[in-house]
Kinemage of the C-alpha trace (Angstrom):
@kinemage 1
@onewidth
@group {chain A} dominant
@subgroup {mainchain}
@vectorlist {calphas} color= white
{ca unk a 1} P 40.712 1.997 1.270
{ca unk a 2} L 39.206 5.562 1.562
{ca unk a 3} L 40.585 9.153 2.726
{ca unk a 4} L 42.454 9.431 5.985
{ca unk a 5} L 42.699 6.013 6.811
{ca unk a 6} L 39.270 4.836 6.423
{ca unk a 7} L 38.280 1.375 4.801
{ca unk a 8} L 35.152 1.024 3.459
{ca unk a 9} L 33.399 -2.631 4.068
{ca unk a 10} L 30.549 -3.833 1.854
{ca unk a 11} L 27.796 -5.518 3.859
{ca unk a 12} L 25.098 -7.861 2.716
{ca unk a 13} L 21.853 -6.437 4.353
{ca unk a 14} L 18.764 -9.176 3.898
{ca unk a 15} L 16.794 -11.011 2.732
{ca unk a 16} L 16.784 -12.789 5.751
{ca unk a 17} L 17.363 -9.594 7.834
{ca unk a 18} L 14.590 -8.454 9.914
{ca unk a 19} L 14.813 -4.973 8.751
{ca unk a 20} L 14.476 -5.652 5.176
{ca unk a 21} L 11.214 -4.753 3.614
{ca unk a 22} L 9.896 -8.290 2.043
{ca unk a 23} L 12.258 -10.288 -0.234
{ca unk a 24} L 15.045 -7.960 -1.177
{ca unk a 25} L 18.683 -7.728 -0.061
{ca unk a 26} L 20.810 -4.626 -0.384
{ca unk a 27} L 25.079 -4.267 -0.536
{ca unk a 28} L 25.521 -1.874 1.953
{ca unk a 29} L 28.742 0.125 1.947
{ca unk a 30} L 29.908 0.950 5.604
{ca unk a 31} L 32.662 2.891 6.898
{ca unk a 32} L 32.857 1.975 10.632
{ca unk a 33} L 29.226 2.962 11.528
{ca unk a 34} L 27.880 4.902 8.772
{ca unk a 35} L 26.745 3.831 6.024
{ca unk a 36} L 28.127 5.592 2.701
{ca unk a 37} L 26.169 3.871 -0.100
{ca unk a 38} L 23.280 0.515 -0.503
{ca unk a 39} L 22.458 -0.857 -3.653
{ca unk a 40} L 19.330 -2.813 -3.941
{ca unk a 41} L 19.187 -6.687 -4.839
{ca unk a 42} L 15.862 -7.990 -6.414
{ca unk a 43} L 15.010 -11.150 -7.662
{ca unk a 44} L 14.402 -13.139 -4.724
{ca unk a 45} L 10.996 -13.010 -5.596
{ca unk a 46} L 10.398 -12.653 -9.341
{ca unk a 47} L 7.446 -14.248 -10.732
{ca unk a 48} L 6.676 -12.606 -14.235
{ca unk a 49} L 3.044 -12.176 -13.230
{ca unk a 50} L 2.443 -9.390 -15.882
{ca unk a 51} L 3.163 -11.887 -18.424
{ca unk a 52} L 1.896 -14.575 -17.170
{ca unk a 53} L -1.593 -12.632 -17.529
{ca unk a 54} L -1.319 -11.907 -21.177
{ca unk a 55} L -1.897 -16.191 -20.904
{ca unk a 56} L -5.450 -16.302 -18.604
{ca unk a 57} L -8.637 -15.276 -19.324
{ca unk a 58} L -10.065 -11.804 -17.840
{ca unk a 59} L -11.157 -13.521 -15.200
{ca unk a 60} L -8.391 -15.566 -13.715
{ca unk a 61} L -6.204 -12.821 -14.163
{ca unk a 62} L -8.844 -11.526 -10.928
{ca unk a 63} L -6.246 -13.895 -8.599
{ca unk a 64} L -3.533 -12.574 -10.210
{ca unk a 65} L -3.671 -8.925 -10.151
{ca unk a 66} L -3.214 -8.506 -6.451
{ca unk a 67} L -0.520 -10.568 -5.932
{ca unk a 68} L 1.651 -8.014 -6.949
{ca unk a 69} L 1.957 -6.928 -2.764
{ca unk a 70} L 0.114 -9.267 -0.518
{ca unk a 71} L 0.787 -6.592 2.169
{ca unk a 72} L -1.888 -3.885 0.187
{ca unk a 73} L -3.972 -6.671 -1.918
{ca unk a 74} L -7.457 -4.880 -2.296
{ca unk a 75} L -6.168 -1.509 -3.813
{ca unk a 76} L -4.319 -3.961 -6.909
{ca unk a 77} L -7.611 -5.741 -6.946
{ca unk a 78} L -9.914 -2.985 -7.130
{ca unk a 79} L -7.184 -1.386 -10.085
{ca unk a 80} L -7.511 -4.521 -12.272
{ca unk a 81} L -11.122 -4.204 -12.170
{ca unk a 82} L -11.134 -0.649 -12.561
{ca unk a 83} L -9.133 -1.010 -16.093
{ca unk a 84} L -10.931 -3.640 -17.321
{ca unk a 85} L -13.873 -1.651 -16.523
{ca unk a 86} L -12.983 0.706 -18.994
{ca unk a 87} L -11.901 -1.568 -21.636
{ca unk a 88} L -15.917 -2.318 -21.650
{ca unk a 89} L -17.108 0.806 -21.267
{ca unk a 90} L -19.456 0.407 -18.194
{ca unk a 91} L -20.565 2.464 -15.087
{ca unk a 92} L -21.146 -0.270 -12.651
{ca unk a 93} L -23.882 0.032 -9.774
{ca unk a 94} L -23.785 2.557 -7.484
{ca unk a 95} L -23.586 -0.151 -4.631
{ca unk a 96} L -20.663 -1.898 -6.053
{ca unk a 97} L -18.946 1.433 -5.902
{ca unk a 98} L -19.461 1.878 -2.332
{ca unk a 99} L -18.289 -1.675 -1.727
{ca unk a 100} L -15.063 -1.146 -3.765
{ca unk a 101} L -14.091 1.496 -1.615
{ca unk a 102} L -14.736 -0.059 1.709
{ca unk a 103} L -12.967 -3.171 0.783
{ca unk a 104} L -9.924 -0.888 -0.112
{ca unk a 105} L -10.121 1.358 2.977
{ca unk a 106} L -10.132 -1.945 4.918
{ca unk a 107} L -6.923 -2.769 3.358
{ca unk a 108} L -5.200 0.328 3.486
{ca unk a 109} L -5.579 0.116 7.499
{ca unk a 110} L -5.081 -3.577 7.574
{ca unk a 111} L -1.556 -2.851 5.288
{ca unk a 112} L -0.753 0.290 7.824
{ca unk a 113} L -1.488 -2.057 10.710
{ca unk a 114} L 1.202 -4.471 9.049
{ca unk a 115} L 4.205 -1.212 8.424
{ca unk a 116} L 3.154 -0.462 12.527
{ca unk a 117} L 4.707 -4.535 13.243
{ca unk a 118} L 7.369 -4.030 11.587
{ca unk a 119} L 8.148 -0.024 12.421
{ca unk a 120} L 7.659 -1.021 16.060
{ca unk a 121} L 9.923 -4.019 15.494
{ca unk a 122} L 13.086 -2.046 14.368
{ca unk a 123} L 13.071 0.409 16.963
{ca unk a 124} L 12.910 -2.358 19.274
{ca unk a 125} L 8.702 -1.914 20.573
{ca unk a 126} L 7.811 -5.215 19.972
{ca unk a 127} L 4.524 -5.108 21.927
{ca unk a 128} L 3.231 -2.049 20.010
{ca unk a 129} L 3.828 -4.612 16.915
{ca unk a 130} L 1.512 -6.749 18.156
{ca unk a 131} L -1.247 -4.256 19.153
{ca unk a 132} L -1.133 -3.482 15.682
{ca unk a 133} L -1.790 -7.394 14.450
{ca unk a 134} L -4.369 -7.573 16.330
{ca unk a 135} L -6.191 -4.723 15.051
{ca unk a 136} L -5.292 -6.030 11.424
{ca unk a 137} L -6.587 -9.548 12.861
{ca unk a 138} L -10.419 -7.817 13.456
{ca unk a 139} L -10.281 -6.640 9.845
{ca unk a 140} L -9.035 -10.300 8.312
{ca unk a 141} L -11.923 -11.551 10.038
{ca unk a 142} L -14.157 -9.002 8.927
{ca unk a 143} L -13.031 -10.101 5.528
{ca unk a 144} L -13.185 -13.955 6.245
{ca unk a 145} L -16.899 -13.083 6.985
{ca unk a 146} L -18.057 -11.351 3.749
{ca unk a 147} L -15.677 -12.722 1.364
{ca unk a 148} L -14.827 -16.662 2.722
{ca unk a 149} L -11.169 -15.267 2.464
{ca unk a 150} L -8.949 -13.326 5.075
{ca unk a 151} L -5.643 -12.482 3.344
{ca unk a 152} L -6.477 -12.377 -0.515
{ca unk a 153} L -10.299 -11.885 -1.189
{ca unk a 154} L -11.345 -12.036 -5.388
{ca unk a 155} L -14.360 -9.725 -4.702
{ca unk a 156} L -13.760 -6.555 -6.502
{ca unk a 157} L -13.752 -7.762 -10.443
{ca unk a 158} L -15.437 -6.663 -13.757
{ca unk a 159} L -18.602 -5.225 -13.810
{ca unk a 160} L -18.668 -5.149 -9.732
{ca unk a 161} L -18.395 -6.805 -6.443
{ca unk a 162} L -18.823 -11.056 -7.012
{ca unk a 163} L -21.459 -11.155 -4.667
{ca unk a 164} L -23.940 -9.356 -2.696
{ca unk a 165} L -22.764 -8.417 0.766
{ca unk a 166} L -24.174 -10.712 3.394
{ca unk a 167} L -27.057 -9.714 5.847
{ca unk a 168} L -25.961 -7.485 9.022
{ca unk a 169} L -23.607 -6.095 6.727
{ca unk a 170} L -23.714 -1.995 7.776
{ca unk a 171} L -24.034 -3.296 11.643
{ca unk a 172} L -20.650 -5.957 11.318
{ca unk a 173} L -19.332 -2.946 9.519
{ca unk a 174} L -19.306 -0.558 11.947
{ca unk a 175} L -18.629 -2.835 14.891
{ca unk a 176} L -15.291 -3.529 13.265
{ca unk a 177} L -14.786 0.363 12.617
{ca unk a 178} L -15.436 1.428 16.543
{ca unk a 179} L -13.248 -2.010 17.638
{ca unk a 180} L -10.161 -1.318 14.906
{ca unk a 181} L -10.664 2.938 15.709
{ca unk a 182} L -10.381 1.884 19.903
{ca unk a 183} L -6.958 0.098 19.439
{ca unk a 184} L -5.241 2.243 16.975
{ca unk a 185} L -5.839 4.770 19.208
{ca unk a 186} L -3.643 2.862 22.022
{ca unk a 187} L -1.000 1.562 19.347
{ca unk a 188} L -0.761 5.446 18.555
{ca unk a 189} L -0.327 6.832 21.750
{ca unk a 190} L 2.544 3.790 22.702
{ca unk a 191} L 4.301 4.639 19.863
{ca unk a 192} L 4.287 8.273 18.631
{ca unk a 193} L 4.458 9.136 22.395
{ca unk a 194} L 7.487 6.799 23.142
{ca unk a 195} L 10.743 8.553 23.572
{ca unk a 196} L 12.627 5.795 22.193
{ca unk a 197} L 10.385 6.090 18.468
{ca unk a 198} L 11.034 9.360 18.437
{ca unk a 199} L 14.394 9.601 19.375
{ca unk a 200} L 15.241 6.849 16.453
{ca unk a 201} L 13.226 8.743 13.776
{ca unk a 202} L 12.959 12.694 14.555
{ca unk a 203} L 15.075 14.341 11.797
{ca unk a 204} L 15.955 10.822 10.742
{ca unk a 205} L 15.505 9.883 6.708
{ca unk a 206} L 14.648 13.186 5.537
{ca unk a 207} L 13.109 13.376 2.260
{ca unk a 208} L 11.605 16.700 1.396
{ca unk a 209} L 8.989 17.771 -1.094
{ca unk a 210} L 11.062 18.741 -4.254
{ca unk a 211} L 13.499 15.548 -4.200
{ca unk a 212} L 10.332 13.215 -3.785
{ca unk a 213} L 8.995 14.834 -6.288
{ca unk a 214} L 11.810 14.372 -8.409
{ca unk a 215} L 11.994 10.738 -7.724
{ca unk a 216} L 8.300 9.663 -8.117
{ca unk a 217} L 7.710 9.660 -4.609
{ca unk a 218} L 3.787 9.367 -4.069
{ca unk a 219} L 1.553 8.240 -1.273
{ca unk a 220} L 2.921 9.016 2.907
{ca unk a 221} L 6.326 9.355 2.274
{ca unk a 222} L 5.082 12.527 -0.466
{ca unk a 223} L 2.712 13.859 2.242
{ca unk a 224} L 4.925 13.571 5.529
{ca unk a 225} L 7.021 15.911 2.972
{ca unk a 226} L 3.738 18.533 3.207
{ca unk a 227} L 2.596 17.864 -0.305
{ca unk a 228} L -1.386 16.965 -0.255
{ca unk a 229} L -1.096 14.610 -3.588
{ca unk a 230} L -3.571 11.799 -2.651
{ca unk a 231} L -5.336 10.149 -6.170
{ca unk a 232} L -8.824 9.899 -4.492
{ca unk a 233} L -9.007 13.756 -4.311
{ca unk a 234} L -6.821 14.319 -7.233
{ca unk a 235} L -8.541 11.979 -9.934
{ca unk a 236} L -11.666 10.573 -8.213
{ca unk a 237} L -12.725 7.122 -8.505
{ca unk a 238} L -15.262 4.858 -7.701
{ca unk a 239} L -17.545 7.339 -5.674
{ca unk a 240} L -14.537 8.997 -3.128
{ca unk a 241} L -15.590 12.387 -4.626
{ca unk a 242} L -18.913 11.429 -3.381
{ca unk a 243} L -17.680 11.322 0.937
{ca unk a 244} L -15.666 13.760 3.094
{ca unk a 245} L -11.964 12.800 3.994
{ca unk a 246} L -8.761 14.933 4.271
{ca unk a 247} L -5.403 14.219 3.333
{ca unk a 248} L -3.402 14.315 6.135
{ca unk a 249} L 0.015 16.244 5.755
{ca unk a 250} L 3.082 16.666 7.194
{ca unk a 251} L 6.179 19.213 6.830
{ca unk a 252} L 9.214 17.565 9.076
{ca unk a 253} L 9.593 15.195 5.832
{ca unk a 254} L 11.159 12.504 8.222
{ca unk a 255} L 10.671 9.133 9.610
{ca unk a 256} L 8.309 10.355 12.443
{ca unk a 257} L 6.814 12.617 10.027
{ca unk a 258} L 6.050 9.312 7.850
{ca unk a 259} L 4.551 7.652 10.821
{ca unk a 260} L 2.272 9.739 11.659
{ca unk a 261} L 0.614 10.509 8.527
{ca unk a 262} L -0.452 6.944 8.336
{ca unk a 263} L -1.734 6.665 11.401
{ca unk a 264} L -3.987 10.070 10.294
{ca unk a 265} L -4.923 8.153 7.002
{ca unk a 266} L -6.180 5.234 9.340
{ca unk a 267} L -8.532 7.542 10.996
{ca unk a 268} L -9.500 9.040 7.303
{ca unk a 269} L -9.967 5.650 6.293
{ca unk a 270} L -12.508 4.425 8.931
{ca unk a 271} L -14.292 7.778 8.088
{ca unk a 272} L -14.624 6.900 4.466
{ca unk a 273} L -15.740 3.614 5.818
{ca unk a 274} L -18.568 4.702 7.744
{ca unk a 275} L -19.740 6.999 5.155
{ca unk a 276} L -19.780 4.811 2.404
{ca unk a 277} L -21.836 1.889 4.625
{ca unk a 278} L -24.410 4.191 4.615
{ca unk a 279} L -25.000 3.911 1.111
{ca unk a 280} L -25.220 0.204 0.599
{ca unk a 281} L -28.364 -0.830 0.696
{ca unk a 282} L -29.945 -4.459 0.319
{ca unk a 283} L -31.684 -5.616 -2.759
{ca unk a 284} L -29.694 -2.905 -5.025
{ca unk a 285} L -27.834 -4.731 -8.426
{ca unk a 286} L -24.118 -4.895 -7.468
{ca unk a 287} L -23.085 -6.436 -10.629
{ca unk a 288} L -22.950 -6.055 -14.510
{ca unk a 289} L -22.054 -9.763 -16.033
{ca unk a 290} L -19.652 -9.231 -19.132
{ca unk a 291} L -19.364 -11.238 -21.883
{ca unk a 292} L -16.458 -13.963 -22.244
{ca unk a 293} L -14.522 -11.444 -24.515
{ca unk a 294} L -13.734 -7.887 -24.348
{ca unk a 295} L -13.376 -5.830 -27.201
{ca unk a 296} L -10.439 -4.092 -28.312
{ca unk a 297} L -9.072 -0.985 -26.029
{ca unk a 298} L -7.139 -0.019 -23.312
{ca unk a 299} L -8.431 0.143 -19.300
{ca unk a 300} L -6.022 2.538 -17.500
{ca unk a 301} L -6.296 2.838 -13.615
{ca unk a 302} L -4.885 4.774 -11.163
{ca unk a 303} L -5.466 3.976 -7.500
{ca unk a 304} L -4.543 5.428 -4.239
{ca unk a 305} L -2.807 2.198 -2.402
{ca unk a 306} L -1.283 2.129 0.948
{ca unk a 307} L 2.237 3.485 -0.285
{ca unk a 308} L 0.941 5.381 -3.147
{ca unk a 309} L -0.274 5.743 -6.398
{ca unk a 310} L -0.604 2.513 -8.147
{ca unk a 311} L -0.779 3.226 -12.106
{ca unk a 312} L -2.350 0.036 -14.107
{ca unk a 313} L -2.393 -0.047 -17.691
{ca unk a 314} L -3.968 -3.093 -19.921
{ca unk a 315} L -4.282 -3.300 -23.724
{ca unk a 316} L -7.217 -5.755 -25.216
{ca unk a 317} L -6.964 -6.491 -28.766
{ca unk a 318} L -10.488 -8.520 -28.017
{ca unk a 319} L -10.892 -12.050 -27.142
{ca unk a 320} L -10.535 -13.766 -23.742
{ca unk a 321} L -7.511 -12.814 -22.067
{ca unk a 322} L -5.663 -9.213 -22.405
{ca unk a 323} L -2.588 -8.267 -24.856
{ca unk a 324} L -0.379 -6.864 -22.369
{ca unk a 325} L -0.588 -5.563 -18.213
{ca unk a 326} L 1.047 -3.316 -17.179
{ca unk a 327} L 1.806 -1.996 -13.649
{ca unk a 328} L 3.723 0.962 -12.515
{ca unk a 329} L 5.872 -0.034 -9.036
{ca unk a 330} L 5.201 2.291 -6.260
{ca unk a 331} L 7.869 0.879 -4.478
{ca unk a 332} L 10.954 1.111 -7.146
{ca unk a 333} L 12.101 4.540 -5.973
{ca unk a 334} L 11.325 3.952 -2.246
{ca unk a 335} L 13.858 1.213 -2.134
{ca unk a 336} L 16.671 2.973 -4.612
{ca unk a 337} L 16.876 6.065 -5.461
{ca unk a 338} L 14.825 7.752 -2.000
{ca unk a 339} L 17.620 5.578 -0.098
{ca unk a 340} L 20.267 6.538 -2.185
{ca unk a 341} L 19.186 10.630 -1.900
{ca unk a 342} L 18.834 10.314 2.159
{ca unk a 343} L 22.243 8.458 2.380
{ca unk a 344} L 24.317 11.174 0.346
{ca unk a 345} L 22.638 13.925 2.309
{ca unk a 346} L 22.624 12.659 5.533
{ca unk a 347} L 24.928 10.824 8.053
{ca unk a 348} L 22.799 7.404 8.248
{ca unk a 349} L 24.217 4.779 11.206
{ca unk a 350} L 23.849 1.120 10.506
{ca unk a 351} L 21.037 1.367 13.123
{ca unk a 352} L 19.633 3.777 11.208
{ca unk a 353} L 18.946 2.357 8.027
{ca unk a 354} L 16.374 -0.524 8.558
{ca unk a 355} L 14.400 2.621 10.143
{ca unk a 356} L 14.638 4.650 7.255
{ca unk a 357} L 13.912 1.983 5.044
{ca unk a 358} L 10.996 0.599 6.917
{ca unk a 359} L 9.186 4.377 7.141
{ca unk a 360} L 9.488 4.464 3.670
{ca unk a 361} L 7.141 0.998 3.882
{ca unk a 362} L 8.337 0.069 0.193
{ca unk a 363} L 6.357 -3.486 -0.704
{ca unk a 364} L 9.399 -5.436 -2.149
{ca unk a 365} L 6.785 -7.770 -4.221
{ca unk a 366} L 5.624 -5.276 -6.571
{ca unk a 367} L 8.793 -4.794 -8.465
{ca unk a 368} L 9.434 -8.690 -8.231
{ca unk a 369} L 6.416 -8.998 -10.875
């Protein structure tokens, strides 16, 4: 029982719950409509992926790597090759570079495209949800058509891209930027515009610049908070110091303040896109084939995903397959401690919460790993 009458009733919120964020439950602690406390519940998804790749080769560990969020697959992929990368000590060609980084700006829209389903879903906009899948549909394609694969896609890896791009690459390219850029433009204009969104996140799930901080916040949530922290301007890779983008920001540090930054990253995103197109040009190497074995070292990578910065760290002591992966959740803090901070300081409704936790956009898989 709590103070002046009040009983406090512990809920079960997921995994089967619309509102969760993947395959993760949370107790939630209610008295009458508010909620007073949520404890996450993992597991429902474990698959001991980092140490299953201590047990396959350098290559298999390729399909491995970005399983750790099928919602954001490219940005894992492109880290694993990235570290490796290192542990061998090459550049690879410039053309792979360029590659790399439209394959991951691809997925970063498709993965924003995927938050806008469910985002619209909560706050009860269904048909904004589906504008959204079928912008992320013209980029699956776009992938079926260069990779042979539409959800997972094995074509960043050591030493490069697999294979070349195919022909009518730059012109595919850009027809898929102009058609994706034409109906994010509607799904943006339904949504931010709606006075239902923004009545259900305005000044909702504030989490401000200092507390993020403190938590190891990164990515929109760290932005919408007015912070301009973004690894491809921070720590360059690939060749991102090479094009022109912004980092969109925000200072209302709320839900809506979420939401919109990623709908500016998608438009920084097809911008990076149509730069880096430019530079691919046919005939140029787009691969450096390694030997069977690395040598000993460590590849460390840090990438700018979807939800934020993805650290990946892999020890070789030489031979075939690595001594240990490691991979630093982006989503841990999103789903416990960020939800925690915003309950204590704020008077969340049971409606409330699946908001808040879905404009954080935590991907439950990558601390199931």
């Amino acid at each position: 029982m709590g103070g002046n009458g009040s009983k406090t009733v512990m809920l079960y919120f997921g995994p089967q719950h619309p509102g969760v964020p993947g395959n993760v439950g949370y107790k939630v602690w209610v008295d009458g409509e508010r909620v007073v406390d949520a404890e996450l519940v993992p597991g429902f998804l474990h698959r001991g992926f980092e140490k299953m790749m201590e047990f396959r080769t350098w290559e298999m560990n390729v399909v491995m790597g970005y399983r750790f969020c099928v919602e954001d697959p490219d940005s894992l992929e492109l880290g694993y090759a990235e570290a490796v990368d290192r542990i061998f000590k090459i550049d690879i060609p410039e053309k792979a570079k360029y590659v790399r980084m439209i394959q991951a700006e691809f997925g970063r829209i498709a993965s924003h495209m995927f938050w806008v389903n469910f985002m619209a879903g909560v706050t009860g906009l269904r048909t904004v949800g589906f504008w959204a899948i079928a912008a992320r549909e013209e980029i699956l394609k776009w992938f079926g058509w260069v990779v042979g694969h539409r959800v997972y896609h094995s074509f960043s890896v050591p030493g490069g891209i697999r294979w070349d791009v195919p022909e009518g690459f730059k012109e595919r390219t850009l027809e898929v930027t102009n058609k994706v850029e034409d109906i994010v433009k509607d799904i943006e204009s339904a949504l931010l515009k709606n006075r239902v969104f923004r009545a259900r996140t305005q000044g909702i799930g504030i989490l401000k610049a200092d507390d993020a901080i403190k938590m190891g916040v990164t990515g929109p949530s760290l932005r919408a908070a007015g912070v301009p922290y973004d690894v491809r301007k921070v720590v360059p890779y690939e060749n991102y110091d090479k094009v022109t983008f912004d980092v969109p920001t925000m200072t209302e540090a709320d839900a809506y303040a979420r939401s919109v930054v990623r709908f500016k990253e998608v438009y920084q995103s097809l911008r990076i896109i149509r730069q880096a197109v430019e530079e691919v040009r046919p005939g140029e190497p787009h691969r450096i084939k390694l030997p069977l074995a690395a040598p000993k070292g460590v590849g460390i990578a840090r990438i700018e995903a979807a939800r934020g910065e993805y650290f990946i760290h892999i020890v070789s002591n030489g031979g075939r397959q690595p001594y240990r992966v490691r991979l630093r959740s982006v989503s841990m803090p999103l789903m416990t401690t960020a939800v925690k901070h915003i309950i204590k300081n704020e008077e969340v409704t049971i409606a409330d919460f699946p908001i808040i936790v879905k404009s954080l956009d935590p991907c439950s898989p990558d601390i199931d790993r």
